[in-house]
C-alpha positions as CSV (number, residue, x, y, z in Angstrom):
1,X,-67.5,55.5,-22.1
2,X,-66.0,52.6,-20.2
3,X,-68.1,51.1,-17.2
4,X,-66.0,51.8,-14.0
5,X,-65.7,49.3,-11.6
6,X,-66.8,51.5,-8.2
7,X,-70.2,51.4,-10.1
8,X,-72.2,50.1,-6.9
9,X,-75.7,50.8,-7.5
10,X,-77.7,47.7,-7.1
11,X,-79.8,46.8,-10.1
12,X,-83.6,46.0,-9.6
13,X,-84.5,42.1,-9.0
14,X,-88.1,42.0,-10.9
15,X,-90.1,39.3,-10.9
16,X,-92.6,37.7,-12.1
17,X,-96.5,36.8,-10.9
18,X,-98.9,34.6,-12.4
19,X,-100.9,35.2,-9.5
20,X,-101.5,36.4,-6.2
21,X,-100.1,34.1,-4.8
22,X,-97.0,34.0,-6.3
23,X,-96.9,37.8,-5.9
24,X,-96.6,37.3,-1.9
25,X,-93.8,34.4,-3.1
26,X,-92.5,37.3,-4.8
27,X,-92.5,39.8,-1.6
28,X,-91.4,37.3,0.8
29,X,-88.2,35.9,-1.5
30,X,-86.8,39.8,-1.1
31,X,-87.8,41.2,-5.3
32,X,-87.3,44.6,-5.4
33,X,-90.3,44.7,-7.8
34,X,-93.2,42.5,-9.2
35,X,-94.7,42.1,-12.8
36,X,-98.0,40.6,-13.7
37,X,-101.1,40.8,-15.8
38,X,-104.4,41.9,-15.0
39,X,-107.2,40.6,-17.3
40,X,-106.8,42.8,-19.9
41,X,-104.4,43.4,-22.4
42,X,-101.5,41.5,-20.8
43,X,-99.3,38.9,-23.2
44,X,-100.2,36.2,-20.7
45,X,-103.7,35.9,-21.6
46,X,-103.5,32.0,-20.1
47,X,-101.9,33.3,-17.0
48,X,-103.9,33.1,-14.0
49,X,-103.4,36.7,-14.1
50,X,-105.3,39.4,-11.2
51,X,-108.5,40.4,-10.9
52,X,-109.0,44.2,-10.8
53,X,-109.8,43.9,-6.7
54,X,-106.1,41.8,-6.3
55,X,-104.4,44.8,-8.6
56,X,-105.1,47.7,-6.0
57,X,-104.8,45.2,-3.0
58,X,-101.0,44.4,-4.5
59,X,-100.0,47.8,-4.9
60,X,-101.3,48.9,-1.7
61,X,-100.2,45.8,0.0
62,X,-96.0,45.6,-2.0
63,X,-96.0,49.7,-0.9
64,X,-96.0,49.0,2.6
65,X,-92.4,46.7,2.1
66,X,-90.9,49.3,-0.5
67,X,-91.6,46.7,-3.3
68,X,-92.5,48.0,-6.4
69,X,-95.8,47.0,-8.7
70,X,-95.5,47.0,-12.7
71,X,-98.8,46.0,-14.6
72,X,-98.3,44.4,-18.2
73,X,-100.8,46.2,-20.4
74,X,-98.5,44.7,-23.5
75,X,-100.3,43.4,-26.2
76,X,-101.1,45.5,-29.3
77,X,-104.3,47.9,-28.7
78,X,-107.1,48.6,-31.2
79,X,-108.7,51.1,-32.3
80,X,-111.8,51.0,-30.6
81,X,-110.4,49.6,-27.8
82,X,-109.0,53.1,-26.9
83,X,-111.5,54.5,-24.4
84,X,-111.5,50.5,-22.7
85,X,-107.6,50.3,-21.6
86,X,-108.0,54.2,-20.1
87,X,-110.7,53.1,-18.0
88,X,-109.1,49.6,-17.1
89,X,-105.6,51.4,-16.1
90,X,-107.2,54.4,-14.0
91,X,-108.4,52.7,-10.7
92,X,-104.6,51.2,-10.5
93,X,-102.8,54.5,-11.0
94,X,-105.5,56.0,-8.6
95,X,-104.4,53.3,-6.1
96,X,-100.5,54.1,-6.9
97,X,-99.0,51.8,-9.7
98,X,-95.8,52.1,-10.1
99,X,-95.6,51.7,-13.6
100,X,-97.2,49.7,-16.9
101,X,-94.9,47.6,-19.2
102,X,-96.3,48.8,-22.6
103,X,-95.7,47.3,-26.3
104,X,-98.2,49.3,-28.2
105,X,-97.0,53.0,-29.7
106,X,-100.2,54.2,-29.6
107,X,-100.9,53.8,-26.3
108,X,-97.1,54.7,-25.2
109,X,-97.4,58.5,-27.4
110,X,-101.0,59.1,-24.7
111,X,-100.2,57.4,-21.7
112,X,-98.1,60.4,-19.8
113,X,-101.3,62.5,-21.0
114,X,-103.5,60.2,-19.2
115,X,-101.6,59.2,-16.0
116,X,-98.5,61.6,-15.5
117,X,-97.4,59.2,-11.9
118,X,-97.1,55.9,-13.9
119,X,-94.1,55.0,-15.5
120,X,-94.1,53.9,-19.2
121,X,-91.3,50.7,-19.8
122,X,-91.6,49.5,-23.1
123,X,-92.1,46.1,-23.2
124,X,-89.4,43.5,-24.9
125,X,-92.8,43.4,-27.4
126,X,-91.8,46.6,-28.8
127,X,-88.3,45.1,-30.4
128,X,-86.0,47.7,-29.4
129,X,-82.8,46.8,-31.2
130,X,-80.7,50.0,-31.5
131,X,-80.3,53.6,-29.5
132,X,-82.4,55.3,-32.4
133,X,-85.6,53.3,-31.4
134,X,-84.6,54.0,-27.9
135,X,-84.5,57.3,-27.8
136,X,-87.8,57.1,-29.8
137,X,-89.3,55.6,-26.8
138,X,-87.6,58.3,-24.6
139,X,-89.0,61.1,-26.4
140,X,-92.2,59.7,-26.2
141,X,-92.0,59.9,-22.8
142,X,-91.0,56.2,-21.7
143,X,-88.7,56.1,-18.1
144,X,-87.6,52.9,-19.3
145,X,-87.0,50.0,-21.8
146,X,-86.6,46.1,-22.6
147,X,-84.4,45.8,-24.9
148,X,-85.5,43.1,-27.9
149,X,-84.3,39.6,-26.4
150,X,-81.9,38.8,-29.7
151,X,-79.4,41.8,-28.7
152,X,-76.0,40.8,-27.2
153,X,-75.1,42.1,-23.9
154,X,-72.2,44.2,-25.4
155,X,-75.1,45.6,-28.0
156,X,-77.6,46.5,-24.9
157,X,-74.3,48.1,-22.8
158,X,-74.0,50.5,-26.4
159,X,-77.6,51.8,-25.5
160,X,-77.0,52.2,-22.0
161,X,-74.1,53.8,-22.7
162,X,-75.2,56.2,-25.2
163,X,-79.1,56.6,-23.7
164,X,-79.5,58.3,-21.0
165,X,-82.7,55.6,-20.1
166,X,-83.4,53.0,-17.6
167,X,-82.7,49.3,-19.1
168,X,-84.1,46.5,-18.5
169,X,-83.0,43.1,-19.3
170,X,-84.5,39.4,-19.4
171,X,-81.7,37.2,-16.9
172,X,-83.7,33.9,-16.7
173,X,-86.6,32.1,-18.2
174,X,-88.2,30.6,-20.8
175,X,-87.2,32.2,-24.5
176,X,-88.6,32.3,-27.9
177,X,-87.6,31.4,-31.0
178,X,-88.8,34.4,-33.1
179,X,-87.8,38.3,-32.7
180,X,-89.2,40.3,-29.6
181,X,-92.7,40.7,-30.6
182,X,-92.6,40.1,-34.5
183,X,-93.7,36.5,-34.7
184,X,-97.4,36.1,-36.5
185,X,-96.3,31.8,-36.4
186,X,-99.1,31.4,-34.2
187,X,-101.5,33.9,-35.9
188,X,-101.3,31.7,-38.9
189,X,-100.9,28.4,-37.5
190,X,-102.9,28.5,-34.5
191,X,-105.1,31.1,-35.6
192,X,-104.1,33.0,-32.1
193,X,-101.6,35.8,-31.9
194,X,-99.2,36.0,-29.7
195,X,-99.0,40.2,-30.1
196,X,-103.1,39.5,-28.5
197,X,-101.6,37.4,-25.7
198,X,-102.5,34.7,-27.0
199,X,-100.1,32.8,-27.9
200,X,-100.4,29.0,-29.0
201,X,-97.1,28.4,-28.7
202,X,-96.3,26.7,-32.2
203,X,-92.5,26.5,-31.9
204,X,-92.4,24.0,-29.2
205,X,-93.8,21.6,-31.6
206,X,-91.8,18.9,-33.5
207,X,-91.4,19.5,-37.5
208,X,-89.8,17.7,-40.0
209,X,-87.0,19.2,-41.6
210,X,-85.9,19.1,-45.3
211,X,-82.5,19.9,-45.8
212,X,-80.9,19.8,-49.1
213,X,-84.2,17.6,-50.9
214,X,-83.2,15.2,-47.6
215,X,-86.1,14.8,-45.4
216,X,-84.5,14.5,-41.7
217,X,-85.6,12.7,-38.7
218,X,-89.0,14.5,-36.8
219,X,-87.2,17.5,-34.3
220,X,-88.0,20.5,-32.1
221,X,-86.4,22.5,-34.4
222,X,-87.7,25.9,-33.2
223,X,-87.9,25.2,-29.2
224,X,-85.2,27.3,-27.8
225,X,-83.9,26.1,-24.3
226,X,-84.2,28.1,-21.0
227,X,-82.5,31.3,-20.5
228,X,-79.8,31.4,-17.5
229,X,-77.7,34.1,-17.1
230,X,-76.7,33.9,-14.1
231,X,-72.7,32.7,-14.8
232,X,-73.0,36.3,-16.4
233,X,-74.3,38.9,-13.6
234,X,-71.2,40.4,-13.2
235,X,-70.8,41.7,-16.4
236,X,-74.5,42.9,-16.3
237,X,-74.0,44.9,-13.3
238,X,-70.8,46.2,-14.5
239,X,-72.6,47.6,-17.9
240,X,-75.0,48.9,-15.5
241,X,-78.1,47.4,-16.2
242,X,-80.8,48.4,-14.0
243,X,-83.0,46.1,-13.8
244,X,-82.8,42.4,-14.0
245,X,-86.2,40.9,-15.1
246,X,-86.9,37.0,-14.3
247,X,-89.5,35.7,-16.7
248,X,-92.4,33.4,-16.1
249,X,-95.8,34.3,-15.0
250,X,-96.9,31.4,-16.5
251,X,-94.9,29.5,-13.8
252,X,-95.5,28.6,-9.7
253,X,-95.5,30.9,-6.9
254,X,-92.2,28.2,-6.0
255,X,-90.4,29.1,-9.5
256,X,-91.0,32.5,-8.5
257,X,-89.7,32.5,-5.3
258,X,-86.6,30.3,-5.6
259,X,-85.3,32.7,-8.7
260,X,-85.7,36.0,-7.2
261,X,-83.9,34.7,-3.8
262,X,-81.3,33.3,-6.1
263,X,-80.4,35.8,-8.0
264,X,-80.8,38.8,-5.4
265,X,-78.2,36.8,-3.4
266,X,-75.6,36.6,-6.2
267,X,-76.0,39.6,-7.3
268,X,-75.7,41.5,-3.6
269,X,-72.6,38.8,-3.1
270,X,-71.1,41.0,-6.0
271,X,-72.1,44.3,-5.5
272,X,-70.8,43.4,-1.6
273,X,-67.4,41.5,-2.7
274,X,-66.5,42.0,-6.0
275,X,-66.4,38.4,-6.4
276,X,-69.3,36.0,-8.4
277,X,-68.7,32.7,-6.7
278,X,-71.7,30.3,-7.5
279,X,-71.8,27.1,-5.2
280,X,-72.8,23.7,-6.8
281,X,-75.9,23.3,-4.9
282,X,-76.9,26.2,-6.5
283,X,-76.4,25.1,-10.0
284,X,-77.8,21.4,-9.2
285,X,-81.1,23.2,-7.8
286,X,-81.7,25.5,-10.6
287,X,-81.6,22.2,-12.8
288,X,-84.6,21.1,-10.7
289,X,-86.9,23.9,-10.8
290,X,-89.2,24.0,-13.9
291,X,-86.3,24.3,-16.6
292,X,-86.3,23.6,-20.2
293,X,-83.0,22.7,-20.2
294,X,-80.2,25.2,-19.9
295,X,-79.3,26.9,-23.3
296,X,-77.3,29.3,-20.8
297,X,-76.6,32.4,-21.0
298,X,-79.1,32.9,-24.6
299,X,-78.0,36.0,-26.6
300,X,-75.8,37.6,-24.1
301,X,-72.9,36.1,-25.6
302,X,-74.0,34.1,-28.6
303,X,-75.2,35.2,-31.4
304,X,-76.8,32.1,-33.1
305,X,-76.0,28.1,-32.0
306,X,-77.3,24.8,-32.5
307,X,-77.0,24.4,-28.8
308,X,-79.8,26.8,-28.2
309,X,-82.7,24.8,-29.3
310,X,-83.8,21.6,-27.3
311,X,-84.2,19.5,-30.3
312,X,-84.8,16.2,-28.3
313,X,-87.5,17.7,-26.2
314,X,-89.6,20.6,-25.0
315,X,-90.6,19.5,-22.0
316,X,-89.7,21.0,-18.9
317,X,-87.3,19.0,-15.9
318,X,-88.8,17.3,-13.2
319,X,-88.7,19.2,-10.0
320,X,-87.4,17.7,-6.7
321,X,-89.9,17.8,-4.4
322,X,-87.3,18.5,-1.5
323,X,-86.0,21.4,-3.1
324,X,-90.0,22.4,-3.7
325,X,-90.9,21.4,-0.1
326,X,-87.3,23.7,1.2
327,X,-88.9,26.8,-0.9
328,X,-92.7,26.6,0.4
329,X,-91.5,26.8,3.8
330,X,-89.4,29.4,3.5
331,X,-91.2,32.0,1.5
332,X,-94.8,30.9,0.6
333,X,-96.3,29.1,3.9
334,X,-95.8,32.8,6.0
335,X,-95.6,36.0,4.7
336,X,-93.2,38.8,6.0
337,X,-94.7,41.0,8.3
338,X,-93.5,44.2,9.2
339,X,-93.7,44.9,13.5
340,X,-95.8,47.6,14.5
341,X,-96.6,49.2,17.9
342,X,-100.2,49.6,19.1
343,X,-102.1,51.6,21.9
344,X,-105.4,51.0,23.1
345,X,-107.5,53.5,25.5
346,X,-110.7,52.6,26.5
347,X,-111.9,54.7,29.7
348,X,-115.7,55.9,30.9
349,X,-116.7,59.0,29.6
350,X,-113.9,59.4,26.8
351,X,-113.8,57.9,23.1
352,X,-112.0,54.2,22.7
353,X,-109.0,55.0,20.8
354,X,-106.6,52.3,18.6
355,X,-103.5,54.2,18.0
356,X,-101.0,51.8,15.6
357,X,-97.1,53.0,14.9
358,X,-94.5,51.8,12.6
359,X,-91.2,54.6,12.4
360,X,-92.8,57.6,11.6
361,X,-95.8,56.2,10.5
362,X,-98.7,56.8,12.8
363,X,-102.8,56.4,12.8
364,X,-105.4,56.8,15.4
365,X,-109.2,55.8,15.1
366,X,-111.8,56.3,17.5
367,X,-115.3,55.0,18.8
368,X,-117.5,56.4,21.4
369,X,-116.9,55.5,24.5
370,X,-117.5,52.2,26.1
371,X,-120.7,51.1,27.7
372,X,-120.5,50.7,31.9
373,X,-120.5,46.8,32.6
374,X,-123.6,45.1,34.0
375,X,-122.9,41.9,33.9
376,X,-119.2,41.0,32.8
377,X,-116.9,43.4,31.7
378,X,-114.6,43.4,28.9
379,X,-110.8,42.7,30.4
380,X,-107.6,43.4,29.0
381,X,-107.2,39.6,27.7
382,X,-110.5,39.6,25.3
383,X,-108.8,43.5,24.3
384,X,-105.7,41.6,23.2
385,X,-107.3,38.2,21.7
386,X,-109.0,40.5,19.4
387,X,-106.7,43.0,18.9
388,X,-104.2,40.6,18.1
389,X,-106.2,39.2,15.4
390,X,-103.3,40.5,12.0
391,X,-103.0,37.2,10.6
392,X,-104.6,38.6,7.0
393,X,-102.7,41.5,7.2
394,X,-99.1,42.7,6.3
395,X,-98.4,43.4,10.4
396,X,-97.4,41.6,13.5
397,X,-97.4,43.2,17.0
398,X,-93.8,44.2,18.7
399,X,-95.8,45.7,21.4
400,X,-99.3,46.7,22.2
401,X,-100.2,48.6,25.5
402,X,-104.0,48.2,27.0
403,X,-104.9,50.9,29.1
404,X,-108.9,50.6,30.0
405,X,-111.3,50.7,33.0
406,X,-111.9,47.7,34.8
407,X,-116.1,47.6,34.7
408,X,-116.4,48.9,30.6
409,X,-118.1,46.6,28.1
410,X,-116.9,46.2,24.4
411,X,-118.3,43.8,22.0
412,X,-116.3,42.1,20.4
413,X,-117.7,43.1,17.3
414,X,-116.8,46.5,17.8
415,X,-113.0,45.8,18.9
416,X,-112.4,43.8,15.4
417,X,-113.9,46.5,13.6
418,X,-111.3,49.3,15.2
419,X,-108.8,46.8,14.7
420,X,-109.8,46.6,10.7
421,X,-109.9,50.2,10.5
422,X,-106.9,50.9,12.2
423,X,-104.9,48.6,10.0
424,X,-106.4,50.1,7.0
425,X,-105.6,53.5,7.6
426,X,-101.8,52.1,8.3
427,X,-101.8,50.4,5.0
428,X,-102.7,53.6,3.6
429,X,-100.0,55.2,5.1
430,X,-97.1,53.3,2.7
């Protein structure tokens, strides 16, 4: 089946989240979904990662912007660990997760069981090479899958073609040397496993080669360089890929941020044109924002080169703190805010009321109604000071009417905690 070029469904931009604040980075640079570890389970285990309490406040909190919330639970489970990850999942699909990125079988075959409004995706981990193990995964029960990173893109278009599956692909990022989820290196050598998230990265070291009895020159023989693929996202979108997955929650809320805005531009400019026309600056700034050297567009396209490994060094670029300073003002210093509407009633003899509005969103709270003034009485400035008080929040006034009786008394107390409720209930809303 041939990919037709009218194809115009725009693929997922996920990305990634080391923490929470590089999940608002995340929201405010435009992904259309975030990724990130909690600290359990995950194959970050060095990640600042989320605490249970930042988990539900993330979901509730990327809801309200249509941004979707995937929780990596992918490292291998034990036995007796079982009852554990049930208990550490449940308060997140309570609070509406959209889905968990899973590499363990067992867990995949009794997850749907356990919480039927919580996607599966099988994680990369899980070395999906072929549509056999794919449809595997389907029948299990998985919405979606991550393809094992060593597939060419014309191998991963096969499976989409012949699957009937979501697929999601790596675009960008660090990648490693050994097959999707299959490398015991660091079990052996660092006495760590990778498959535990816990990974002591033993390939970015330097070795010394023997070739032929001939012992070479020290090397980083088994550093690979930085996936980019973004000279490529054309043909991903044309073999309908359908979501395009940044990697690197072991990176800064700026990494973040400047990748997802990057490539959600180029790949609306060819959903919108046709055309993938990628502008120096572009190119220069990528080089510039914590990259291991290019190896370019990794697997996609090549099946096995020389030119994938750094050899020379591991170490990431310097950044330029311009380009850094450009990309903290513009997604990470203020967060997006959606514009609600607000109406306050306060009037003797009748309940204050806090009514807030956004489309056809609304919520009212109430208090009992305000105390006559005896000495001085509560105006409609100290209403609004108060009331306009959504800095924490995911809101911003468009308008807010004050209708009250001139000789009332609220504490102020009392107004910030109908304002807090109010904005709850809203958030509750998405």
């Amino acid at each position: 089946m041939e990919n037709d070029r009218t194809y115009k469904s725009r693929p997922e931009i996920l990305a990634p989240a080391g923490n929470y604040g590089g999940f608002l980075a995340c929201i405010n640079a435009g992904a259309d979904a975030v990724y990130f570890g909690g600290n359990k389970f995950g194959a970050r285990a060095f990640a600042d990662n989320f605490s249970d309490e930042e988990i539900v406040k993330a979901v509730k909190y990327a809801h309200i912007f249509g941004v979707k919330v995937y929780l990596a639970v992918n490292t291998l489970i034990k036995e007796r660990e079982f009852d554990e990850v049930y208990d550490y999942i449940k308060p997140f699909a309570d609070a509406g997760l959209d889905a968990c990125i899973i590499q363990d079988i067992g867990l995949i075959s009794r997850f749907n069981e356990w919480f039927p409004n919580v996607e599966i995706h099988v994680s990369t981990q899980a070395f999906s090479t072929g549509i056999n193990s794919v449809r595997y995964f389907k029948e299990l029960g998985a919405k979606r899958v991550v393809p094992a990173r060593e597939l060419s893109l014309k191998e991963i278009k096969y499976i989409k073609d012949n699957v009937d599956i979501e697929i999601e692909c790596f675009v960008h990022g660090a990648m490693c040397y050994c097959y999707s989820g299959q490398c015991l290196f660091s079990s052996t050598y660092g006495k760590r496993s990778g498959n535990r998230g816990r990974c002591a990265g033993p390939c970015r070291l330097s070795y010394t080669p023997l070739i032929d009895g001939i012992i070479m020159d020290e090397a980083y023989v088994l550093s690979m360089k930085d996936l980019c693929t973004l000279p490529l996202l054309d043909r991903f979108i044309d073999a309908k890929i359908d979501s395009f997955k940044i990697e690197g929650r072991m990176k800064s809320p700026e990494y973040s941020a400047f990748t997802t805005d990057l490539y959600k531009r180029y790949t609306d400019m060819y959903i919108d044109t046709g055309k993938l026309v990628i502008s120096k600056e572009d190119k220069d700034d990528l080089r510039h924002m914590y990259i291991r050297s290019f190896t370019g567009t990794g697997y996609a396209d090549i099946k096995n080169s020389r030119d994938m490994l750094t050899l020379e060094s591991p170490a990431y670029s310097g950044n330029d703190d311009d380009l850094i300073r450009s990309v903290r003002e513009r997604f990470i210093l203020k967060n997006r805010k959606l514009k609600i509407s607000g109406y306050f009633y306060a009037h003797k003899d009748n309940d204050i009321s806090l009514t807030l509005s956004y489309k056809d969103k609304s919520v009212t709270v109430k208090e009992t109604s305000p105390e006559k003034a005896v000495k001085t009485a509560t105006d409609e400035a100290s209403v609004r000071k108060q009331l306009s008080k959504l800095n924490d929040t995911p809101f911003e006034w468009d308008e807010l009417t004050v209708d009250i009786d001139d000789d009332i008394f609220m504490p102020v107390s009392g107004l910030n905690e109908l304002r807090r409720r109010a904005v709850k209930e809203l958030t509750d809303e998405f």
